[in-house]
N, C-alpha and C positions, 0 to 999 in steps of 0.2 A: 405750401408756400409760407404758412403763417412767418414768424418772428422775422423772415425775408424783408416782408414787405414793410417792418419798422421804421427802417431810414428814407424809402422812398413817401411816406406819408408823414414823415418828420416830427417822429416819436422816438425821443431817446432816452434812454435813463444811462444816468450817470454807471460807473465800472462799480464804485461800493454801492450801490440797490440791489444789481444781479448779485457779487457775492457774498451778500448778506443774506440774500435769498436763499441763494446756491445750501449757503452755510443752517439754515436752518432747518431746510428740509434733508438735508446730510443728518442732522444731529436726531430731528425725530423722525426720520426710517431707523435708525441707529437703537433708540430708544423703545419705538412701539415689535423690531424683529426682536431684542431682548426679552421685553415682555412677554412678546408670542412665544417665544422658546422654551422661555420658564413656565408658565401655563400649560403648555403642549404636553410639559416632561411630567408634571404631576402625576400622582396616580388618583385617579379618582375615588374618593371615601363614600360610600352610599352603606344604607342601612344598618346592621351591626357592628360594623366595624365603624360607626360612630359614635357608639352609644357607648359601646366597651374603652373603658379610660374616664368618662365625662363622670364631673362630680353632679350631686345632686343634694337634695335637703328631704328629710322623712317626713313628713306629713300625718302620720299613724303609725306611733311606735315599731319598731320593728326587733320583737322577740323572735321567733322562726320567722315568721309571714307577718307584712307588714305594709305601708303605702308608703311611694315616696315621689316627690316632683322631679323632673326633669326635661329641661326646656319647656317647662309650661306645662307638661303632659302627666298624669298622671299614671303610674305602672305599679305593678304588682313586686314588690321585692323583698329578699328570701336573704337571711340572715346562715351563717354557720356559727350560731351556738352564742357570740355574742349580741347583747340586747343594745341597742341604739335608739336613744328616746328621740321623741317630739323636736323637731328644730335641728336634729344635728345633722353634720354634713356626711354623706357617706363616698364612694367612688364603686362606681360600675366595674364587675371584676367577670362577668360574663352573663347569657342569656340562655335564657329556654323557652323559645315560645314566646310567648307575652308575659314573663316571668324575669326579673331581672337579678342577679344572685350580687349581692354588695357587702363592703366591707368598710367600716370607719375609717374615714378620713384621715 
């Protein structure tokens, strides 16, 4: 029965409240199925496929083997043949293990 019984208990809203209303819940179903959609289609990124691409800063020189920070984290990281001091920025170019193999920035 509900909204029926509006005019019998003499409750009425004006024609622009309903579609004002009408209109904004049109706009965010509209908005929040977008959202779901694009979220849905992602692929989801876990583990080393997040790590490989991300930059990071060395911590302890890295001649062969070396330390360097990455989101916070400390890891082991593994130079080929160039030497990258203290402070500098490197990029994650692959992993082995809890070994990370990087390249200067």
């Amino acid at each position: 029965m509900g909204l029926w019984l509006l005019p019998q208990i003499d409750f009425q809203l004006p024609l622009w409240v309903i579609l004002l209303a009408e209109a904004v819940l049109l706009v965010s179903s509209v908005y929040f199925y977008h959202v779901g959609t694009v979220t849905l289609d992602q692929k989801p990124r876990t583990g080393s496929e997040t790590i490989i691409g991300s930059s990071a800063v060395v911590v302890e020189s890295v001649n062969l083997k070396g330390m360097i920070r990455l989101d916070g984290e400390l890891w082991e990281a593994v130079t080929s043949g160039v030497p990258i001091p203290r402070g500098g920025e490197v990029v994650v170019v692959g992993r082995d293990k809890m070994r990370l193999w990087v390249k200067p920035k």
